[in-house]
N, C-alpha and C positions, 0 to 999 in steps of 0.2 A: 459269584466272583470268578473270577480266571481261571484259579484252582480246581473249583468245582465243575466248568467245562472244558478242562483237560481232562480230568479224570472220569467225566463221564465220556469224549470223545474216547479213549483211550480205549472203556470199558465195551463201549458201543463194536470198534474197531476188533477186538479180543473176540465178541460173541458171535460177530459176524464173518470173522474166520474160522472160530468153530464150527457155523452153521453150513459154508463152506468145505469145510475138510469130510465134517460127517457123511455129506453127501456123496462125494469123491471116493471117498473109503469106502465107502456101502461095499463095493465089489472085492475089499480085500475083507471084509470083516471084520473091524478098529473100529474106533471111533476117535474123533479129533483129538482127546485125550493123548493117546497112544504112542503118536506118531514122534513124538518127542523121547518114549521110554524106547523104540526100537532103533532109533537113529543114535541115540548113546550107547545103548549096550550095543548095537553093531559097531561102533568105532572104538568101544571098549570092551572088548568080550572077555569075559571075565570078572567085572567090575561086581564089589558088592551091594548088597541091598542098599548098604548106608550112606557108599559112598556116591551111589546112582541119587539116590536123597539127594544128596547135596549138590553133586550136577546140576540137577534140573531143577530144583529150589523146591522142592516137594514134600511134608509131611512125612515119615517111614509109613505110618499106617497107611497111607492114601499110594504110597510105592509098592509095599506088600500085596495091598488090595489090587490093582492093574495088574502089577506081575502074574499073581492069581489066573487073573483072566486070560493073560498071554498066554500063559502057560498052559491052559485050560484049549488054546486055539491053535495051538503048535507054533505059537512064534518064538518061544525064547523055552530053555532049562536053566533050572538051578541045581546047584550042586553044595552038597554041603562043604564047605573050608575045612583044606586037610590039618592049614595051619591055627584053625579057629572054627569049634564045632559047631561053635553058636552064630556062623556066621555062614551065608547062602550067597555063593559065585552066582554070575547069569548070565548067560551064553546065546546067542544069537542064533535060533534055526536055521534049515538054508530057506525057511518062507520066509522068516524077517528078511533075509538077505534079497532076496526076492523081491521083495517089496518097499526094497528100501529106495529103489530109482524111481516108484511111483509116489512114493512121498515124495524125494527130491522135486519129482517135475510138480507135485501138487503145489508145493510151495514157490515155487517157479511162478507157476501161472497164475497165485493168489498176489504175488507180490508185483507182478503185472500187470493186474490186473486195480490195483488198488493207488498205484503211482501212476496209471493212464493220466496222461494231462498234466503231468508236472514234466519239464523240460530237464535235461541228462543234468544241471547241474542242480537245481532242485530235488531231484533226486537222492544225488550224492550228499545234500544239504541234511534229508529226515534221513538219509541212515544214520550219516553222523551225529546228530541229533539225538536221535534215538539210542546209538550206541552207548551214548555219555549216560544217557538215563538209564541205560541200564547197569551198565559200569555203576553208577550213585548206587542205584537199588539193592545191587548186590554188598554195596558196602556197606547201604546201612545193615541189611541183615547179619552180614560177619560180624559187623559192631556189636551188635545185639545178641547175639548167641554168645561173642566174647564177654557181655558183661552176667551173661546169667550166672549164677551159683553152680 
């Protein structure tokens, strides 16, 4: 059905940006993962574990786990919350910081790379597109966490 090749083009699209980015990163030492947890905690520094979760639409355990590694790589610190003990700030190195222009232009040059061939208002057409679905996507999930117990 329809359905099932969207979401395989979709999916296809998704692994073959990863397979993209990992390559690119190689020299900063990320992986495609990543590049999403240091471009939020650089525009949020200080932001907590939970509420980075929820940013990026992420699992905590699978945000704990990354950060781990960051942290492990010198890209970000956590700090424990003066106003909550049980709760870990995360802070931006200056290597994130660093690094944060070569993900910009990675994404640059993926996202030009991927729209080659479709003309400026085509373009403009799958972002907006795209935006909406994602806008949806995000909704259903707030729906869904709203209705849990």
């Amino acid at each position: 059905t329809a359905m099932i090749l969207f979401m395989k083009a979709l999916g296809e699209v998704w692994r073959c940006a990863n397979l993209y980015r990992t390559a690119q990163y190689e020299k900063l030492g990320i992986g495609s993962y990543q590049d999403s947890y240091i471009i939020n905690i650089c525009k949020h520094p200080g932001v907590s574990q939970e509420q980075l979760s929820k940013l990026i639409y992420v699992p905590k355990s699978s945000v704990a786990r990354q950060l781990g590694a960051l942290e492990e790589k010198g890209f970000i610190t956590r700090v424990i919350d003066a106003d909550d003990r049980r709760s870990l700030l995360v802070y931006p190195t200056q290597k994130a910081l660093d690094a944060l222009p070569v993900i910009h232009s990675v994404h640059q040059q993926w996202n030009a790379l991927i729209l080659s061939g479709l003309s400026p208002q085509e373009q403009k057409d799958v972002q907006k597109y795209l935006k909406l679905l994602s806008d949806n996507a995000k909704r259903v999930i707030e729906e869904e966490e709203k209705a849990l117990p």
